[in-house]
C-alpha positions in Angstrom: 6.8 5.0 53.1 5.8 7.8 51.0 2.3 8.3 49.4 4.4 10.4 46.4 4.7 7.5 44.1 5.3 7.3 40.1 4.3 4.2 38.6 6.9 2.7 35.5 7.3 0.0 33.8 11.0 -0.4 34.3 13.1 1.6 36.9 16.8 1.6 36.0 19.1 2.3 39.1 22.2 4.3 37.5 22.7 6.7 34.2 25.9 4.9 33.0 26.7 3.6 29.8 24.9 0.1 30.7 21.7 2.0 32.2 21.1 3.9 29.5 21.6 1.8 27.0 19.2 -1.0 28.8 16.8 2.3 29.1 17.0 3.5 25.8 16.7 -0.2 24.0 13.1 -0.9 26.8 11.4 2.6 25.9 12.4 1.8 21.9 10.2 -1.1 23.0 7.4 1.5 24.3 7.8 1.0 27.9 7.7 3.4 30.2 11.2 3.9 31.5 12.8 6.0 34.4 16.3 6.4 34.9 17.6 6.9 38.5 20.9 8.4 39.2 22.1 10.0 42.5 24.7 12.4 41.0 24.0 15.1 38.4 25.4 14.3 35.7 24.9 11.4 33.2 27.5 8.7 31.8 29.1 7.0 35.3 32.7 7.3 35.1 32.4 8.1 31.2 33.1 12.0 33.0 33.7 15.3 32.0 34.4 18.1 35.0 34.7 21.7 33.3 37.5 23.9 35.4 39.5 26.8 35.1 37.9 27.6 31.3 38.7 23.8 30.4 37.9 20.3 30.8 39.2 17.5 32.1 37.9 13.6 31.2 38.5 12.7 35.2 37.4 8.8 34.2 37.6 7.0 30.8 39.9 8.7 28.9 38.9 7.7 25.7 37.0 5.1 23.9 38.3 2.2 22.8 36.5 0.1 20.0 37.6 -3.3 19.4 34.6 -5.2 18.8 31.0 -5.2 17.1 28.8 -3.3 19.4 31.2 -0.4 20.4 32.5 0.2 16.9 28.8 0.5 16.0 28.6 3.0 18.3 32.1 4.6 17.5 30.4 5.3 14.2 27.5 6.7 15.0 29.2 9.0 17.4 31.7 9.7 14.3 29.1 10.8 11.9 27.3 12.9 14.3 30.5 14.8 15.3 30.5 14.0 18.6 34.0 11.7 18.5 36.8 11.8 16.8 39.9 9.8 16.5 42.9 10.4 18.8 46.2 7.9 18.8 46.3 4.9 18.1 49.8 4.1 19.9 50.1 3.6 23.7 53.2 4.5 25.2 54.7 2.4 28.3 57.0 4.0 31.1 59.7 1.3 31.3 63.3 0.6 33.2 66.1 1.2 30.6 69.5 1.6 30.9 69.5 4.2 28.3 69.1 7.7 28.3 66.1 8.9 26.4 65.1 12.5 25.4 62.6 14.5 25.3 60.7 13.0 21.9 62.5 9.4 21.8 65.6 10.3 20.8 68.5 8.8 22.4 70.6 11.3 24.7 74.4 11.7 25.1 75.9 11.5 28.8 76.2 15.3 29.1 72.4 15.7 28.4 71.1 18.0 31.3 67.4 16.7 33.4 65.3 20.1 31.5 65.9 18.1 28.3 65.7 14.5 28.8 61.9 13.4 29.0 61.7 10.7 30.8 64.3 10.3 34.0 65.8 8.4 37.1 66.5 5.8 34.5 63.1 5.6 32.3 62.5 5.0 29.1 59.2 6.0 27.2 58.8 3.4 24.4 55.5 2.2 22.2 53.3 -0.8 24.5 51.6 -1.3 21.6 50.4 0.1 18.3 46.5 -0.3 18.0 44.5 -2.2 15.4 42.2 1.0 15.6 42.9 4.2 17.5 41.2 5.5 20.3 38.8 7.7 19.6 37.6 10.9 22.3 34.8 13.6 22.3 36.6 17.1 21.9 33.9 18.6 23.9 34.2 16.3 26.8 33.8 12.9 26.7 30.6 12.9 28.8 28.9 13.7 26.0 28.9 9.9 24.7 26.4 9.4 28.0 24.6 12.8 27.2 24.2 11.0 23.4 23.0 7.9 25.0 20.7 9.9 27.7 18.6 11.7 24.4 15.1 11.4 25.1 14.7 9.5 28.7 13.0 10.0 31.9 16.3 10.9 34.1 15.8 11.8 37.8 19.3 13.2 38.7 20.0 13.5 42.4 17.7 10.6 43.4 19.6 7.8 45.4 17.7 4.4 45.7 17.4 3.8 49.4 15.7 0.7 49.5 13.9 -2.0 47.1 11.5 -3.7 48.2 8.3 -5.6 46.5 4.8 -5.0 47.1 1.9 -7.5 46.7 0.6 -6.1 43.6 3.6 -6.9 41.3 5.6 -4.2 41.4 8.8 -3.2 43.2 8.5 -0.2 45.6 12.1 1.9 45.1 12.4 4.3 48.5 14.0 7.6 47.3 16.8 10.3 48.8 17.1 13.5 47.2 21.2 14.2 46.7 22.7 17.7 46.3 20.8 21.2 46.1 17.1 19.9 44.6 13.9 20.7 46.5 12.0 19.1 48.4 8.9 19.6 46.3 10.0 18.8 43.5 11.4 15.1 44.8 8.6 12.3 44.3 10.2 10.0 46.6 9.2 6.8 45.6 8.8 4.9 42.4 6.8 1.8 41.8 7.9 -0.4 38.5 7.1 -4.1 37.5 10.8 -4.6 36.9 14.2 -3.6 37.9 17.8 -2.8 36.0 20.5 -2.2 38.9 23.2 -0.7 36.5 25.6 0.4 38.9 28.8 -1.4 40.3 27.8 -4.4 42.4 28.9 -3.3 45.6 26.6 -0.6 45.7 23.4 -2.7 44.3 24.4 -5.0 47.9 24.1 -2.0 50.0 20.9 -0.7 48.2 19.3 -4.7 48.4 20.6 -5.2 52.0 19.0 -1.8 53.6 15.2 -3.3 52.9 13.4 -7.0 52.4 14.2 -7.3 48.6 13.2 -11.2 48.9 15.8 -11.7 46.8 16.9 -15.3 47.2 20.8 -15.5 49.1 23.0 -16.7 45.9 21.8 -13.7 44.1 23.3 -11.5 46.9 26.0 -13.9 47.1 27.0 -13.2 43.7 26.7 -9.6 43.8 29.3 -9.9 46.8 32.0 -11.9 45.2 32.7 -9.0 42.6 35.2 -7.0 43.6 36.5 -3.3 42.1 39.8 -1.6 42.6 39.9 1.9 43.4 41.4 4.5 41.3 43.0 8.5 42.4 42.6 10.9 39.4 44.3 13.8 39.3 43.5 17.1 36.9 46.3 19.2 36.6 46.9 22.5 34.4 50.5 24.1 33.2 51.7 27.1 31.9 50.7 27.7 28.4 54.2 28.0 27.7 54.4 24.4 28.3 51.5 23.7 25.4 53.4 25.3 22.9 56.6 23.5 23.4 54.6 19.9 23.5 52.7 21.0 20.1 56.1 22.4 18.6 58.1 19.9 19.1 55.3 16.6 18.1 55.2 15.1 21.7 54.0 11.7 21.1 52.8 10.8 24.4 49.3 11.1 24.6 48.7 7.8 26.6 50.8 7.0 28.6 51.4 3.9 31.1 53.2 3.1 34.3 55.0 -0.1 35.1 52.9 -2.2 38.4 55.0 -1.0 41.0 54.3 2.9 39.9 51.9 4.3 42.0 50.3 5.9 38.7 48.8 3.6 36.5 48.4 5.8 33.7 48.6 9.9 32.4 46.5 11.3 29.5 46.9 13.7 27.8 44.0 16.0 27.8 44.8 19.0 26.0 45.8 17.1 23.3 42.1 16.3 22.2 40.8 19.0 20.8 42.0 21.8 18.6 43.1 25.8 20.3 43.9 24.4 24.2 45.9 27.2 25.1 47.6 25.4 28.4 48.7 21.4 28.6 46.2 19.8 30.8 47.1 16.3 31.8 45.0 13.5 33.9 46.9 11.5 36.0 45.5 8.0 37.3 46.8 6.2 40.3 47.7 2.6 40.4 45.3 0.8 42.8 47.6 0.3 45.8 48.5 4.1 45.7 44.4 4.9 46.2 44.1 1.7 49.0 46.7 3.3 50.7 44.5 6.9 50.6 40.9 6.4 49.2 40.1 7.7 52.6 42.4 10.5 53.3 40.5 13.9 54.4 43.3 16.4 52.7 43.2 15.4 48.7 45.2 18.0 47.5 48.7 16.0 49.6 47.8 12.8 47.7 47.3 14.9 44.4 50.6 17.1 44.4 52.0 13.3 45.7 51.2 11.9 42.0 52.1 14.8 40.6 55.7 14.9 42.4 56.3 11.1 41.1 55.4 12.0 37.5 57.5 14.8 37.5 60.3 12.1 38.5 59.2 10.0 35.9 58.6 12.0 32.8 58.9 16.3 32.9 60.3 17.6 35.6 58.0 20.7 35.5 54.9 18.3 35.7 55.8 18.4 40.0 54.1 22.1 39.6 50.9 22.6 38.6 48.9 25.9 38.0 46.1 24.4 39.2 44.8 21.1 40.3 41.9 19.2 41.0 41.5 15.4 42.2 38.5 12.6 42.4 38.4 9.3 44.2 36.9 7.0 42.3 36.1 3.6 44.7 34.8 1.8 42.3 37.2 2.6 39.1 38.3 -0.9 37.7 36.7 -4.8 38.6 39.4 -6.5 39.3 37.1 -10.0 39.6 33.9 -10.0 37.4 31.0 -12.5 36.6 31.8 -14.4 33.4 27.9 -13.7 32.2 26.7 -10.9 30.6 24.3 -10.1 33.7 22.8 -11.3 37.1 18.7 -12.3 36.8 16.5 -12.9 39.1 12.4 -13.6 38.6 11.7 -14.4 42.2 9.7 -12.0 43.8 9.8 -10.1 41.1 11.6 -9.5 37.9 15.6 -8.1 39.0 18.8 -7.8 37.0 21.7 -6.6 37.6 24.2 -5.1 34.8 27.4 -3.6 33.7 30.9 -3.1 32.9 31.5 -5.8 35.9 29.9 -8.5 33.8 32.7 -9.3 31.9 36.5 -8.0 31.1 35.9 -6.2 28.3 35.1 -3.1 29.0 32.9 -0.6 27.2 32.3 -3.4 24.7 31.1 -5.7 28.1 29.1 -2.7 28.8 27.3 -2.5 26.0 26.3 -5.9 25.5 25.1 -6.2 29.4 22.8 -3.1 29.2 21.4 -4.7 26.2 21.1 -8.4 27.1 19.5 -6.6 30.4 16.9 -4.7 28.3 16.4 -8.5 26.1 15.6 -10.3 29.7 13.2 -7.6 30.7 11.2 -7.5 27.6 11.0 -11.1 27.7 10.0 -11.3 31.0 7.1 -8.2 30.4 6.1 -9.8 27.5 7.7 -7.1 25.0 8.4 -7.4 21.3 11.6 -8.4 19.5 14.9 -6.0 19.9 15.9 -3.3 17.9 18.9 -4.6 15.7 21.4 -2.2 18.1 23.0 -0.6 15.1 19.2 0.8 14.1 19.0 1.8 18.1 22.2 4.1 18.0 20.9 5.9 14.4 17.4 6.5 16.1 19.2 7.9 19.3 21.0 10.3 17.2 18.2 11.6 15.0 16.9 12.9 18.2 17.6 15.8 19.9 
């Protein structure tokens, strides 16, 4: 155990949208809050990877606002330029027994495979038009989680080994330094009188089973019977050539998704969100079975020009050959069984909860409201004052800098 220890009030394991927002509502409180995340970055799979003199949004593609708490935050983010809007029609990859071209349009017999967009038998046709459009951040759209990370105590490159309580009151969190950071400058232990696990539940198991958390069994339990599917992503450049033609000709397809036995469960559009992108950059995401089948595999550039080879079946021909190409695995991309609750407590030893997108099928909006009813539970249990209304929270996030 290591006699380098920084005393919190709150430690919250994971700088995702939940975590930040549970940290950001505690310290608006006045407690003393530290955020731990073991990667270097901030935002969870709200990602951003910059490459070849772009960017590519490798994990939520957008943002999608359909109830209270995210279209508060939708509007924030609007006013402060951070988001914009982006389409509010999602296209669906379907079996048809027409021929359809390159825009929608319906081909004749003799139309050649260069001009027809969607082939082997595809159609592309609207899933559905949306009550409000998706909205994305033109920069990136990790910079919703660097909005939401204004102001706190992050530790980046710090994974939670262990948790484990101490006889004063306080949780004792054993630390591991990630990635290139020194040695000296790694406290490696942080004591806090409460705990927000904000990070997909089968990682908060493997964190609570390496130690004695003295958590009781049904609180493990539960943490256990969520389950995630994994996702492939794929970032893939073209020539600019390719760019123009899209722009020039009012390509409509800006999200686009797969029918369940595709192995890609969806393509975005990336290029397509901000203004001057001088090549088409598009994100393809697998289908879950497609990353069972290789979460594990040791070369990722195979299962990466694999995707790319069945889009290019599916929808341009030229999409089978990338400039350039980068992939991600992510094991824990969609929960494919969540709790029904807004979040996982537990007071015995010591105050615990558990939060995020998991706790409910709804997506950023369940993410929101978990990180806040987290940050509700702990104040309650610290004896803290009354929440911030959460529309007040967002305005005081963005007055800071």
């Amino acid at each position: 155990m290591s006699d380098r220890i920084v005393e919190f009030d709150i430690a919250v394991i994971g700088a995702g949208i939940a975590g930040l927002t549970a940290a950001q509502s505690l310290r608006s409180l006045g407690q003393t809050v530290v955020v731990l995340e073991k990667s270097r970055g901030v935002g969870g799979r709200v990602a951003t990877r910059r490459l070849y003199d772009t960017q590519a949004d490798f994990g939520a593609p957008f943002l999608d606002p359909r109830e209270r708490l995210s279209q508060q935050l939708v509007q924030v983010l609007s006013r402060a330029g951070i988001v914009v809007p982006w389409t509010d029609t999602v296209y669906q990859v379907e079996p048809t027994p027409l021929r359809v071209g390159l825009y929608g349009q319906s081909l004749p017999p003799q139309a050649t495979r260069e001009n027809s967009s969607l082939t082997s038998g595809l159609g592309m046709n609207p899933a559905v038009t949306l009550s409000a459009p998706y909205y994305v951040a033109p920069t990136g759209i990790n910079a919703v989680g660097k909005f939401l990370a204004r102001q706190l105590e992050i530790w980046r490159c710090r994974r939670v080994q262990m948790v484990t309580p101490t006889d004063n009151g306080y949780w004792h969190l054993e630390l591991e330094g990630m990635g290139e950071v020194g040695d000296a400058a790694i406290p490696l232990a942080v004591r806090a009188k409460a705990v927000v696990m904000a990070i997909p539940a089968p990682q908060a198991v493997m964190v609570l089973e390496s130690g004695e958390s003295g958590l009781r069994g049904e609180f493990v339990d539960r943490l256990k019977a969520v389950e995630f599917d994994p996702c492939i992503s794929v970032m893939a450049g073209y020539p600019a050539s390719k760019q123009r033609e899209l722009v020039q000709a009012e390509y409509r397809g800006r999200s686009l998704l797969f029918p369940p036995e595709s192995p890609l469960r969806g393509m975005f559009w990336q290029s397509s969100k901000g203004s001057g992108a001088t090549q088409p950059v598009f994100v393809l995401h697998s289908s879950a079975q497609f990353a069972e089948r290789y979460l594990d595999a040791t070369d990722l550039e195979a299962v990466g020009r694999e995707l790319c080879d069945r889009v290019g079946e599916a929808v341009f021909p030229w999409l089978k050959e990338p400039e350039w190409m980068q992939v991600h695995r992510w094991r824990y991309a969609f929960c494919r069984r969540s709790l029904t609750e807004p979040l996982l407590t537990a007071t015995t030893p010591l105050p615990m909860v558990c939060a995020g997108d998991w706790c409910g099928d709804r997506q950023i909006e369940t993410t929101l409201q978990s990180g806040l009813a987290a940050a509700e539970w702990v104040s309650d249990r610290l004896g803290g004052g009354p929440m911030p209304p959460v529309a007040s929270l967002w305005e005081a996030i963005a007055q800071e800098k």
